[in-house]
C-alpha positions as CSV (number, residue, x, y, z in Angstrom):
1,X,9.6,-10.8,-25.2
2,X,11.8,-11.0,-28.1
3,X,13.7,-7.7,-29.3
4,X,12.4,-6.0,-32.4
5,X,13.1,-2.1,-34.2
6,X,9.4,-0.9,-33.1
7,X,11.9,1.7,-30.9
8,X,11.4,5.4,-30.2
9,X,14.6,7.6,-30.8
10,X,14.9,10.7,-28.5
11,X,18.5,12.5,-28.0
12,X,19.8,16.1,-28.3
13,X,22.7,15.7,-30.7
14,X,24.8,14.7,-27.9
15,X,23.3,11.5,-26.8
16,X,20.9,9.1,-28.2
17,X,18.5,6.5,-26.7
18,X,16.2,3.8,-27.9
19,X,13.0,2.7,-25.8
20,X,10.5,-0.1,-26.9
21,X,6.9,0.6,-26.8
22,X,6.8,-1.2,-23.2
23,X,8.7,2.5,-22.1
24,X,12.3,0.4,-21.5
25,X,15.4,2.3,-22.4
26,X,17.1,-0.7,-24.5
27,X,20.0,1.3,-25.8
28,X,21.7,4.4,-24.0
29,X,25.3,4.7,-24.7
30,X,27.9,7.4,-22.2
31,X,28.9,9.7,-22.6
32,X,28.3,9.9,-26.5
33,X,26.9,7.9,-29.7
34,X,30.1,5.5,-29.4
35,X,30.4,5.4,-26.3
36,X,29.7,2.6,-23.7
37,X,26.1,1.2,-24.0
38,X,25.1,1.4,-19.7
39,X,21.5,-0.1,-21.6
40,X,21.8,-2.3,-23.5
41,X,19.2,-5.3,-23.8
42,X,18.7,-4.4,-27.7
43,X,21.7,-6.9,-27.8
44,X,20.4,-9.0,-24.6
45,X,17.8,-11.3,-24.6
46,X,19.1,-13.2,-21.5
47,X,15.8,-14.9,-19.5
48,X,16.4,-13.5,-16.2
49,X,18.5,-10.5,-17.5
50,X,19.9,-9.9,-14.5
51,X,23.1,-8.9,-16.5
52,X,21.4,-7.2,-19.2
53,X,21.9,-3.3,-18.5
54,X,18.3,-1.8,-18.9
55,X,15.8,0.7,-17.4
56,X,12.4,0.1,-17.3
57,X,8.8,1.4,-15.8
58,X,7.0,-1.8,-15.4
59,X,3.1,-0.9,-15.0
60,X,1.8,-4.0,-12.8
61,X,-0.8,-6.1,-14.7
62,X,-0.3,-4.1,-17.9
63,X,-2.8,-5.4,-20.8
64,X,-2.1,-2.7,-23.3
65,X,0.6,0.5,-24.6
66,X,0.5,3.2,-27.2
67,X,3.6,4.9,-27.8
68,X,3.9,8.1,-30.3
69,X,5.8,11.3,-30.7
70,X,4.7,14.4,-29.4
71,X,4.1,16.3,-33.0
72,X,7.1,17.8,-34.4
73,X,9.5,16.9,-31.8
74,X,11.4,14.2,-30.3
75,X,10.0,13.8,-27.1
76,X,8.7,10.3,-26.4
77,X,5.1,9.6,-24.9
78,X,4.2,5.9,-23.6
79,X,0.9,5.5,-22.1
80,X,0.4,2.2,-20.3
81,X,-3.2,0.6,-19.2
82,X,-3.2,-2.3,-16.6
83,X,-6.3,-4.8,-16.6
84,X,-8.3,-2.5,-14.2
85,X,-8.4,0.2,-16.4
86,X,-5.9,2.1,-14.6
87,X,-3.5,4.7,-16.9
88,X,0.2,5.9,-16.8
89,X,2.1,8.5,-19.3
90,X,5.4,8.4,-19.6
91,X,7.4,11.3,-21.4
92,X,10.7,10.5,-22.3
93,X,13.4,13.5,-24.1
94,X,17.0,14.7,-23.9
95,X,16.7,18.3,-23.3
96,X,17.7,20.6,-26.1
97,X,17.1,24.3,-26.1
98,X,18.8,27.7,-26.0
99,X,20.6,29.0,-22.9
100,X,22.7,31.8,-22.1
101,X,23.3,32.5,-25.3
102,X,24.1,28.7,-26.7
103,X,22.6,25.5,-27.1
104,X,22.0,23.6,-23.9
105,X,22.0,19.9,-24.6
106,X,23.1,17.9,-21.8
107,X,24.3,14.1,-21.1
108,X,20.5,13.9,-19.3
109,X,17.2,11.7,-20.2
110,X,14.6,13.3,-18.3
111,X,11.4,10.3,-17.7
112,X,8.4,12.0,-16.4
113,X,5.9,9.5,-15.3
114,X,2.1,10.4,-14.8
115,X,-1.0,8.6,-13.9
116,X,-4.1,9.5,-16.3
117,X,-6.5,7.9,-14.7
118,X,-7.5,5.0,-11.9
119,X,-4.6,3.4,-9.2
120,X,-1.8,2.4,-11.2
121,X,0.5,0.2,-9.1
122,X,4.3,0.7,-10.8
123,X,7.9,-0.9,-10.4
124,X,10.9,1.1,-11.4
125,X,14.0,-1.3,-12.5
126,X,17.5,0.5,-13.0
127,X,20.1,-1.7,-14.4
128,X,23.3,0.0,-15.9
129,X,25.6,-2.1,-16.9
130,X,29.5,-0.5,-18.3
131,X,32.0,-2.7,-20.7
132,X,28.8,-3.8,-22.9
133,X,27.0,-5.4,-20.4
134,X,30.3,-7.3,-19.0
135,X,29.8,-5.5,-15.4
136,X,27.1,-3.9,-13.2
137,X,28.1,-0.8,-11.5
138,X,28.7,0.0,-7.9
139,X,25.7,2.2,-6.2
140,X,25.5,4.1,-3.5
141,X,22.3,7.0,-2.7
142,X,22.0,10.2,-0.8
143,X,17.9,11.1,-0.1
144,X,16.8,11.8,-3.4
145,X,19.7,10.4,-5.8
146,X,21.6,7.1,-6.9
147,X,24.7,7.1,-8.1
148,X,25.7,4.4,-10.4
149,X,29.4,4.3,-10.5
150,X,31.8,2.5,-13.4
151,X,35.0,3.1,-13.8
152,X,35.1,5.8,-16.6
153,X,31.8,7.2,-15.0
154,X,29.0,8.2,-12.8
155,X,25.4,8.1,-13.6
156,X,23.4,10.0,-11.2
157,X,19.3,9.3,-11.2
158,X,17.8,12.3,-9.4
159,X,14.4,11.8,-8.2
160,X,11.3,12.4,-6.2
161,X,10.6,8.5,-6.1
162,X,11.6,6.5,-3.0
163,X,15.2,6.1,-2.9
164,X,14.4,2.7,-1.6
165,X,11.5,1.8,-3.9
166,X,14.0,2.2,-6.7
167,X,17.4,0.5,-5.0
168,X,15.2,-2.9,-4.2
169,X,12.6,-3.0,-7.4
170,X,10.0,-2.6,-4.7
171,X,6.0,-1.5,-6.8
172,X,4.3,1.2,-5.0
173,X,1.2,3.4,-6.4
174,X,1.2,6.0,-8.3
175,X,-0.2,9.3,-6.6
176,X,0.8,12.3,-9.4
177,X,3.7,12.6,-11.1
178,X,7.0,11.4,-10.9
179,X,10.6,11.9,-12.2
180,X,13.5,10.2,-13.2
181,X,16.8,12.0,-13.9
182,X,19.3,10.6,-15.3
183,X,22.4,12.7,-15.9
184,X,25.8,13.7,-15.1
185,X,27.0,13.3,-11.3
186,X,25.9,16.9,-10.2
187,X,23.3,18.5,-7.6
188,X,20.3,19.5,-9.4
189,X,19.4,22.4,-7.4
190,X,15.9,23.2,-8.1
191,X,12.7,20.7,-7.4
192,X,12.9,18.0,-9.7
193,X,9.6,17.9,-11.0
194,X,9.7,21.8,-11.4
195,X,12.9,21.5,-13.5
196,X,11.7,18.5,-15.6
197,X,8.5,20.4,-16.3
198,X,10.6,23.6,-17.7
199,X,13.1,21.4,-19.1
200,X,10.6,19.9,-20.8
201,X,8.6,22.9,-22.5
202,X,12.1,24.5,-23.3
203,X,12.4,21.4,-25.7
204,X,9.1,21.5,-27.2
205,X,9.6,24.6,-27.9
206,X,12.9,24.2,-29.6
207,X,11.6,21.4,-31.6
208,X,8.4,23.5,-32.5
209,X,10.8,26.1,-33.3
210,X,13.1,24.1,-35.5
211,X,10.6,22.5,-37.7
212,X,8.9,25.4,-38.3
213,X,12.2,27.0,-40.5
214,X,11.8,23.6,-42.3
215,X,11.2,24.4,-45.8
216,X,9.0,20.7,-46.7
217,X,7.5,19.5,-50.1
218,X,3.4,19.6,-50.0
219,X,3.5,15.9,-49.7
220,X,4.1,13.6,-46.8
221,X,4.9,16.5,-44.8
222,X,4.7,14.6,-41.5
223,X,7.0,11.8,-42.8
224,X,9.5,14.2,-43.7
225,X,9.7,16.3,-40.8
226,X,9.6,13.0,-38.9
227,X,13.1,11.9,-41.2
228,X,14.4,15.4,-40.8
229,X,14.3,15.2,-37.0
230,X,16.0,11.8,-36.9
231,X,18.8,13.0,-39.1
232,X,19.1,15.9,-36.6
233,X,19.4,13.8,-34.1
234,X,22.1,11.5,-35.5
235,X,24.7,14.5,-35.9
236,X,27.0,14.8,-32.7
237,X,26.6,18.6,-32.6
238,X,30.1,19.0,-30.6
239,X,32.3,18.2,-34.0
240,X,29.4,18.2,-36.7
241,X,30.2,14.5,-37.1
242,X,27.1,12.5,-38.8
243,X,26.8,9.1,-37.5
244,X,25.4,6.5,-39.8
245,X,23.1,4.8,-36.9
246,X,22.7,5.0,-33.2
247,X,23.4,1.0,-33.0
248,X,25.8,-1.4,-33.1
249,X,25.7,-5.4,-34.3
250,X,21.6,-5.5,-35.6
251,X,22.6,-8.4,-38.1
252,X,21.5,-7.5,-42.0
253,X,19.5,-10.6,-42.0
254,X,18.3,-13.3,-39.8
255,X,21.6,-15.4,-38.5
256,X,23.9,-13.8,-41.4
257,X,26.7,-12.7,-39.4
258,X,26.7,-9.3,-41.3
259,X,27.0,-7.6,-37.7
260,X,28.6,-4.2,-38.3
261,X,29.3,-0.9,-36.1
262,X,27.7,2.1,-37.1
263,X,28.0,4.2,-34.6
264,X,30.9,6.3,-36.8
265,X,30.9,8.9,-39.7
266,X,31.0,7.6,-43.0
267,X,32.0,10.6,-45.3
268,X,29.8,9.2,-48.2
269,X,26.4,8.8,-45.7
270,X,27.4,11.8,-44.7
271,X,27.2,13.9,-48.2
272,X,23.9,12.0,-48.7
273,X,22.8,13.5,-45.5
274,X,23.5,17.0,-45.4
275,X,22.4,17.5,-49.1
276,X,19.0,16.1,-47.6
277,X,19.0,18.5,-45.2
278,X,19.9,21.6,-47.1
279,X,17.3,20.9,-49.5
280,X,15.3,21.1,-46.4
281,X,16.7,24.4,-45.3
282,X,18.4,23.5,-42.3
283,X,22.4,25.2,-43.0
284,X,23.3,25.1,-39.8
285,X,23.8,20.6,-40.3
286,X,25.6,20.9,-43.1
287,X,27.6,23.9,-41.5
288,X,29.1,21.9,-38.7
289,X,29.3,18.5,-40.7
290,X,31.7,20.9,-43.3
291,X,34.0,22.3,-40.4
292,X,34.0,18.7,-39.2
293,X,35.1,17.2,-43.1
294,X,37.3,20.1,-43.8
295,X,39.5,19.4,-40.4
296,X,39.8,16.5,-41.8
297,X,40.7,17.0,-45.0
298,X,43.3,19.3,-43.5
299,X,45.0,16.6,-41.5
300,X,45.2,13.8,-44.3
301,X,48.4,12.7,-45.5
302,X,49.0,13.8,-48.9
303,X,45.4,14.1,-49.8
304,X,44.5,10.6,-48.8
305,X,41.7,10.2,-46.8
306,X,39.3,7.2,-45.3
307,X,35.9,6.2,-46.2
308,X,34.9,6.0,-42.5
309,X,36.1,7.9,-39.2
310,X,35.2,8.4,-35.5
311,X,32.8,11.0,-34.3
312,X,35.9,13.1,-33.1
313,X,37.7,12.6,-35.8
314,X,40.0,10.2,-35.4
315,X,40.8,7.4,-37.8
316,X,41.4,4.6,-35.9
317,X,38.2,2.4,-35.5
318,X,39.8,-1.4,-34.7
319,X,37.4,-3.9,-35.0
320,X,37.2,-6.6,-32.3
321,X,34.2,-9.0,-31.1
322,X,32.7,-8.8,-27.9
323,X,31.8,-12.1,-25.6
324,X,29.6,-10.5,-23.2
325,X,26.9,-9.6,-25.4
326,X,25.1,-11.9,-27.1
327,X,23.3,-10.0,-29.3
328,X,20.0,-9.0,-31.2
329,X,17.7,-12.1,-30.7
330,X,21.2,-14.2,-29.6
331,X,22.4,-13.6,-33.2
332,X,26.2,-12.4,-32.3
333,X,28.7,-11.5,-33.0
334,X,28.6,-8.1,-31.5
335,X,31.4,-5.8,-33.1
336,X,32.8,-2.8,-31.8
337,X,34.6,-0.7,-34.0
338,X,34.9,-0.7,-37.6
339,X,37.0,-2.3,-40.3
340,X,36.1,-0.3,-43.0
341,X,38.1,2.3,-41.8
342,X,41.5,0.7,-43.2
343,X,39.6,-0.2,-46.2
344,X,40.7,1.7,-49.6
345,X,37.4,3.3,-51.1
346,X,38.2,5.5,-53.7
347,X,34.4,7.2,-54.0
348,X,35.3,9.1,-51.0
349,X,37.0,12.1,-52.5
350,X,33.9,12.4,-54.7
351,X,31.5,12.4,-51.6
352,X,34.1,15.2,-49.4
353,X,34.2,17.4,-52.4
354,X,30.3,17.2,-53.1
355,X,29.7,18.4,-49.7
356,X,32.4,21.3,-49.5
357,X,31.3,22.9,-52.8
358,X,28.5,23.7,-50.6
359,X,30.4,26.6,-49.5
360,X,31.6,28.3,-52.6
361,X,27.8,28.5,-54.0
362,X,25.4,28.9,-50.9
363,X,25.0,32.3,-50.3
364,X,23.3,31.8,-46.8
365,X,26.6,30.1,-45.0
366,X,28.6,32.4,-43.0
367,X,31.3,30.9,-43.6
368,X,31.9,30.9,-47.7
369,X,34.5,28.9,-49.5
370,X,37.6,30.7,-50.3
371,X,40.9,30.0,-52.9
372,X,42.7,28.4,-49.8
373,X,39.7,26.0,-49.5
374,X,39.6,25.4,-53.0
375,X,43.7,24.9,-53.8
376,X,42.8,22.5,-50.2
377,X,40.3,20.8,-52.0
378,X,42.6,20.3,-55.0
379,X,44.5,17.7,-53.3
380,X,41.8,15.4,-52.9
381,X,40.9,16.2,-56.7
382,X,44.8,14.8,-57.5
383,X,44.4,11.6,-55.8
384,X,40.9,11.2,-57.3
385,X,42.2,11.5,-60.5
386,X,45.1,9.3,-59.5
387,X,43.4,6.2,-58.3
388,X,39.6,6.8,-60.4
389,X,40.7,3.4,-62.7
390,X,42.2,1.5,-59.6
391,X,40.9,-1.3,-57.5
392,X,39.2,-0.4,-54.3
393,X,36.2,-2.0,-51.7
394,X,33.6,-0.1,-53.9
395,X,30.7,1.2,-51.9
396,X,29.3,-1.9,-50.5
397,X,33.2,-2.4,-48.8
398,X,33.8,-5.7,-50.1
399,X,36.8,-7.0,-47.3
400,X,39.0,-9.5,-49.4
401,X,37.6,-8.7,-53.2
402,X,39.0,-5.5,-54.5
403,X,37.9,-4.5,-58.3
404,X,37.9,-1.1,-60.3
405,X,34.1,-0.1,-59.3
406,X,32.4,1.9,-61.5
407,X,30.5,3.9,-58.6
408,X,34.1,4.5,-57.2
409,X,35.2,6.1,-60.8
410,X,31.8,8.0,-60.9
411,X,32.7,9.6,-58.1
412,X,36.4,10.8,-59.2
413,X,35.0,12.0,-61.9
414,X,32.2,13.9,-59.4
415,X,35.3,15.3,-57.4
416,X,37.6,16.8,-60.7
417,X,33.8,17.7,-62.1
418,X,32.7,20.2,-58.8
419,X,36.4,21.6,-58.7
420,X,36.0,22.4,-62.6
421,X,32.7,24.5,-61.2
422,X,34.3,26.1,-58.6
423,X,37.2,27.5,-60.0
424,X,34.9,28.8,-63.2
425,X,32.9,30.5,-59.7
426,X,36.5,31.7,-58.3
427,X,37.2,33.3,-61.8
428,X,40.6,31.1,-61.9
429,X,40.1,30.0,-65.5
430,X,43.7,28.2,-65.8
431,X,42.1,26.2,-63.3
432,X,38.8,25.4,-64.5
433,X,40.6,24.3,-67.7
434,X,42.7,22.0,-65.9
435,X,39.9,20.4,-64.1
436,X,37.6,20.1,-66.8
437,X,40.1,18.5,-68.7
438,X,40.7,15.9,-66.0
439,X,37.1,15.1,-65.6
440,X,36.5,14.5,-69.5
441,X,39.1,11.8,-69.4
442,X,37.7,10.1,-66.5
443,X,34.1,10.1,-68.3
444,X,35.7,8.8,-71.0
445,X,37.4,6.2,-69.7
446,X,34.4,5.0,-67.6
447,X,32.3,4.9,-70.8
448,X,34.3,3.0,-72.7
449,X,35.4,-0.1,-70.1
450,X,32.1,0.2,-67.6
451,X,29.7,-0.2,-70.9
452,X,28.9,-3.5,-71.4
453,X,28.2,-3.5,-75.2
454,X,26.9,-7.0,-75.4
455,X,24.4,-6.1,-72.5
456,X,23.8,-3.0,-73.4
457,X,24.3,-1.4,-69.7
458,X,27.0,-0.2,-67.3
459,X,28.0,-2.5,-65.3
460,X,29.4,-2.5,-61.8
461,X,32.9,-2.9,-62.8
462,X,35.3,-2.4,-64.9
463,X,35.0,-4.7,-68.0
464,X,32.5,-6.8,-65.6
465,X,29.3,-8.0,-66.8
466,X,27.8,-8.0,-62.8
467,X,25.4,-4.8,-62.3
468,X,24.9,-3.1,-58.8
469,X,22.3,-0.8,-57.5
470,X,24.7,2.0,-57.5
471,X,24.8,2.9,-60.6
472,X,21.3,4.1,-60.6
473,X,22.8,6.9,-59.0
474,X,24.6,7.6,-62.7
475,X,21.9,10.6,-63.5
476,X,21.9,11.9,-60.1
477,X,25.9,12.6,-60.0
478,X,25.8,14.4,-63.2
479,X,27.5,11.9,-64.8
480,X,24.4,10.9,-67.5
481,X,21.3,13.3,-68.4
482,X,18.5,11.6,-68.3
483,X,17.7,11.9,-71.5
484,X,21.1,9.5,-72.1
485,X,19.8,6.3,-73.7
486,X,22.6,4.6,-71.5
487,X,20.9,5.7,-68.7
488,X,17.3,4.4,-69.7
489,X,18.9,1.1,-70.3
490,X,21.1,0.8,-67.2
491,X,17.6,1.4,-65.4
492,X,15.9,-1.2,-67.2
493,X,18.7,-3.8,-66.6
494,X,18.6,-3.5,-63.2
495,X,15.3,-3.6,-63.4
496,X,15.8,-7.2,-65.0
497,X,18.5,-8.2,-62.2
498,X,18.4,-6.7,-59.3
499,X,14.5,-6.0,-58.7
500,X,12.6,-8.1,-56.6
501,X,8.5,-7.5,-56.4
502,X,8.6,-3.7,-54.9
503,X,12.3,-3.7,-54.0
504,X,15.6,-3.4,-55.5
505,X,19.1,-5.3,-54.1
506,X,22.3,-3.3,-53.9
507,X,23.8,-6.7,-56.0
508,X,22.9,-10.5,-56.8
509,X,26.4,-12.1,-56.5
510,X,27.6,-13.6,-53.5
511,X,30.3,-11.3,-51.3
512,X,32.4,-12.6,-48.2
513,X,29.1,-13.6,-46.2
514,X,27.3,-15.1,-49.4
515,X,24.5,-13.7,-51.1
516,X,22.6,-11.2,-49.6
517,X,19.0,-12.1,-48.2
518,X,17.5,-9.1,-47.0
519,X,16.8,-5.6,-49.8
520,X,19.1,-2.3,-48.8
521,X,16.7,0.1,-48.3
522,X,18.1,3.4,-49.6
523,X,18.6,0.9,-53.7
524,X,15.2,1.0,-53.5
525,X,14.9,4.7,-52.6
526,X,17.6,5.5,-55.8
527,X,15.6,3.3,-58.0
528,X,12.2,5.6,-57.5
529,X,15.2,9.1,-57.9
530,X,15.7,7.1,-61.2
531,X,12.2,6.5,-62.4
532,X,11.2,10.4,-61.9
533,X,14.1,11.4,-64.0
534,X,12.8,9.2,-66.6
535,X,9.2,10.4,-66.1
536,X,7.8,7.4,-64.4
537,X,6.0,8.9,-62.3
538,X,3.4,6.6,-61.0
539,X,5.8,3.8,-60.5
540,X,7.7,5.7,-58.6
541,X,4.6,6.9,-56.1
542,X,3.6,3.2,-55.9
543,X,7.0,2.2,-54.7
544,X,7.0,4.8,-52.7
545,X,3.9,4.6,-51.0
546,X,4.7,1.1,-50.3
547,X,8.0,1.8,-48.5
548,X,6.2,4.4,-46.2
549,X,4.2,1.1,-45.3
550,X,7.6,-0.5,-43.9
551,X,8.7,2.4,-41.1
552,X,7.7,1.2,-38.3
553,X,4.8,3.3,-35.8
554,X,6.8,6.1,-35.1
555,X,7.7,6.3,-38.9
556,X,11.7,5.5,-38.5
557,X,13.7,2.9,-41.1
558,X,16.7,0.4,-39.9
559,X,19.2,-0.7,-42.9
560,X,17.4,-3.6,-44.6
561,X,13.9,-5.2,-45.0
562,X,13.6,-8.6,-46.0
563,X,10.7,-8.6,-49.0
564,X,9.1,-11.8,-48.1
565,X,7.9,-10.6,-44.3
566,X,8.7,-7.0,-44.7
567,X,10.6,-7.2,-41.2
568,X,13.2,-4.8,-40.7
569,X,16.9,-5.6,-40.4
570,X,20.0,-4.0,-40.2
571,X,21.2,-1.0,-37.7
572,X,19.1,1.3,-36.6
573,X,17.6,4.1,-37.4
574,X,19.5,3.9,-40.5
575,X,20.4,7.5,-41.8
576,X,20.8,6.5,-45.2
577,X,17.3,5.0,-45.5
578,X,15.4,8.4,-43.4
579,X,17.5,10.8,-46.2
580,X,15.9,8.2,-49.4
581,X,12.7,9.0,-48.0
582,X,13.3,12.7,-47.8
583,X,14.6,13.1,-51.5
584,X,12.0,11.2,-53.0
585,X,9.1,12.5,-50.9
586,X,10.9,15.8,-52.2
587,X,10.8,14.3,-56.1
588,X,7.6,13.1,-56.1
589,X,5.4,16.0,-54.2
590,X,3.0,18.3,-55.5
591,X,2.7,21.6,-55.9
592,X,0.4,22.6,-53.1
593,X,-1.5,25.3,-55.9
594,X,-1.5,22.6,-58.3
595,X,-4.6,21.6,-58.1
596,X,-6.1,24.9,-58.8
């Protein structure tokens, strides 16, 4: 069966997996989001994948599968019906819930399996694998447990199954109910079933509980709460770190080579992602995401930061190819780490400050900014200014063409822009006046060499006559109103250039890997921000509505589609793309009275 992203997330904001809609685990990594994948077939197609690390619940004669969500949560059902007309659930979540005070969210997927109706005849398949599928792990059982040993560490499946039935792939029916543990190498002291069954309501009821403080536009409620619980689950609760996507290596495009890591914290994703998310209401994100940027901030050298860093923090992310995977549908390379970490991205101090001024103006964070934050954040703001008319990678992180990219200088301009605001906020008026006059030259700057008079647009770069999808983003910073006519006629070129039927690419020019094949999702997303602020309404719905079309069932996005099949590409699920559908579902809704 070839791979494809019709994949269930569940997780608990400590670990993540993916399962297909035939209930197997395909990608499970230990003991965090960048950790080792034990599954792993996402990146495996190997015939008799005996090295492919997976975990599967084979149904015997199988004819047919539904998969969904249970509403508002992320528990994972999978009902499976075999040619006699025999049924099997199976109800896959990380637990997540309140204990003792804090959040309990262990390294544990919890696979309850139940028979609905008829004889089902099942086989259980348990394949870790550890160094990305180079290795398969030791075993050895006790009466109701395998352990599953590698050398950095122990998964232990506790279950009420046949020890043996499991350990030699052996089918057997399927009486009741049955459970799979899989979790760190500990007793689990109660009955398993009992304590999946509580473990299990606990999490609905957290879930429940969570989406209910959502505060949702009238519209689309159900694919917004869906987006809002897969951004949840992409933040690595234990730092506040945002990751951009749970996988590694899904190619942008069929055979492209545009294989990339994104299993890290890329500070501009990462603004994108918590302003989604406190438009939605949810402070508590954006709270640890800003302890995890401002630790950051605190330990960069002279104000310099990176575009990109590790879920901990750290800022090494070397990139190397991997040989023992050959990835999604055999189209390697597989890449581990990231290069874009040593890249030079000067939109960065734009996207950190954007997300701290957060604290200065929301009264509902405990935590509120300060003048120590702010003379912090000042630093940044200095090398903003500093580099704003320099050559960087630009947003799309070109790896060998560096240019002065208008985005880039947008987003100085962003960073001295906030810190103006926030000192007029801390009353420090010296201050304000000093920022203020820092932005103005920026703007200035920008609109004299990123207007192209002769085309009558900005352009991507500095006295370039290219155009890129970021700069439909030029109202949404604050850099334009919308009533600019620059801005009405940036839209419209891009229109010209980079729009293809109902999508729009990030650029047309050919980079490192050539031209791009595939759309970027979250252009098209900006495009629809850009038609509302220019009161095109109904355009905007139409694209809209037509990109709801492209989730797949369970109503997640990867990176890319590609416009001619309307396959999805790219890593998945792609955080970017799930915020674009929350801010426009969020621009485009209804009043719920408005009708009346």
């Amino acid at each position: 069966m070839k791979n494809s992203l019709e994949l269930g997330l569940i997780g608990n904001c400590h670990i993540g997996a993916l399962i297909n809609e035939q209930a197997e685990i395909v990608w499970y990594c230990l003991p965090r989001f960048d950790g080792d994948p034990i599954f792993c077939s996402l990146l495996n197609e190997h015939p008799d994948r005996e090295s492919s690390g997976y975990c599967t619940i084979e149904l015997l004669d199988n004819v047919a599968t539904e998969q969904f969500y249970v509403p508002n949560t992320a528990v994972l059902v999978t009902r499976l019906t075999d040619k006699h007309g025999a049924v099997i659930e199976i109800t896959d979540f990380a637990p997540r819930f309140n204990q003792y005070g804090r959040m309990f969210m262990p390294i544990m997927i919890i696979r309850r399996i139940r028979r609905i109706q008829g004889t089902p005849r099942i086989c259980l398949r348990m394949r870790p694998t550890y160094e990305y599928g180079s290795n398969r792990c030791m075993i050895n059982h006790g009466s109701h447990h395998i352990r599953y040993v590698a050398p950095s560490w122990v998964l232990r499946l506790s279950t009420d199954v046949s020890v043996t039935a499991i350990l030699e792939e052996t089918p057997f029916f399927l009486e009741d109910t049955a459970t799979l543990i899989l979790g760190p190498d500990e007793t689990i002291p109660d009955a398993i079933g009992e304590l999946s069954r509580r473990f299990l309501e606990e999490t609905i009821a957290h879930w429940h509980d969570w989406v209910r403080d959502l505060s949702i536009p009238y519209e689309w409620q159900e694919e917004v709460i869906r987006a809002a619980i897969t951004l949840k689950l992409n933040t690595f609760e234990d730092t506040g770190a945002i990751v951009a996507a749970m996988t590694t290596s899904i190619p942008e495009a069929a055979n492209s080579k545009r294989n990339w890591d994104y299993r890290y914290c890329w500070l501009r994703d990462s603004y994108f992602v918590v302003n989604a998310l406190n438009r939605l209401s949810t402070t508590n994100t954006m709270e640890r995401y800003l302890s995890y940027l401002i630790n950051i901030v605190a330990g960069s050298p002279n104000g310099r930061i990176q575009p990109v860093y590790g879920i901990d923090g750290r800022g090494q992310l070397e990139e190397r190819e991997l040989f023992s995977l050959p990835g999604y549908r055999d189209m390697g390379p597989v890449r581990v780490g990231n290069q874009a970490c040593e890249q030079i991205q000067h939109d960065v101090y734009g996207s950190a400050i954007l997300a701290v001024a957060h604290v200065f103006f929301d009264k509902r964070l405990v935590h509120r900014g300060v003048n120590a934050l702010f003379t912090r954040l000042e630093k940044l703001g200095e090398m903003a200014f500093l580099v704003y008319d320099h050559p960087d990678s630009g947003p799309w992180e070109a790896r060998k063409n560096l240019r002065i990219n208008t985005f880039s200088s947008i987003m100085c301009w962003a960073a001295c822009d906030r810190l103006a605001r926030i000192a007029v906020h801390l009353k420090q008026t010296d201050r304000s006046i000093y920022w203020r006059e820092k932005a103005d030259e920026i703007h200035d700057t920008i609109c004299k060499r990123a207007w192209n008079e002769k085309k009558q647009t900005f352009v991507s770069t500095f006295e370039g006559d290219l155009l890129d999808a970021s700069l439909l983003l030029i109202h949404d910073t604050g850099f334009l109103s919308a009533d600019d006519p620059r801005f009405f006629k940036t839209v419209t070129a891009i229109e010209r250039e980079l729009k293809c039927d109902n999508y729009i690419y990030r650029y047309t020019e050919s980079d490192d890997f050539g031209v791009p094949e595939n759309a970027f999702l979250v252009c098209t997303f900006w495009y629809i921000y850009a038609l509302v602020a220019l009161n095109r309404e109904d355009e905007a719905r139409n694209l809209f509505t037509n990109l709801l079309t492209k989730r797949n069932h369970h109503g997640l996005l990867a990176e890319h589609i590609d416009p001619r099949t309307g396959e999805s590409w790219g890593n998945f699920v792609q955080t970017f793309s799930m915020v674009g559908l929350i801010n426009s579902a969020i621009r485009l809704s209804k009043r719920w009275d408005s009708e009346f």
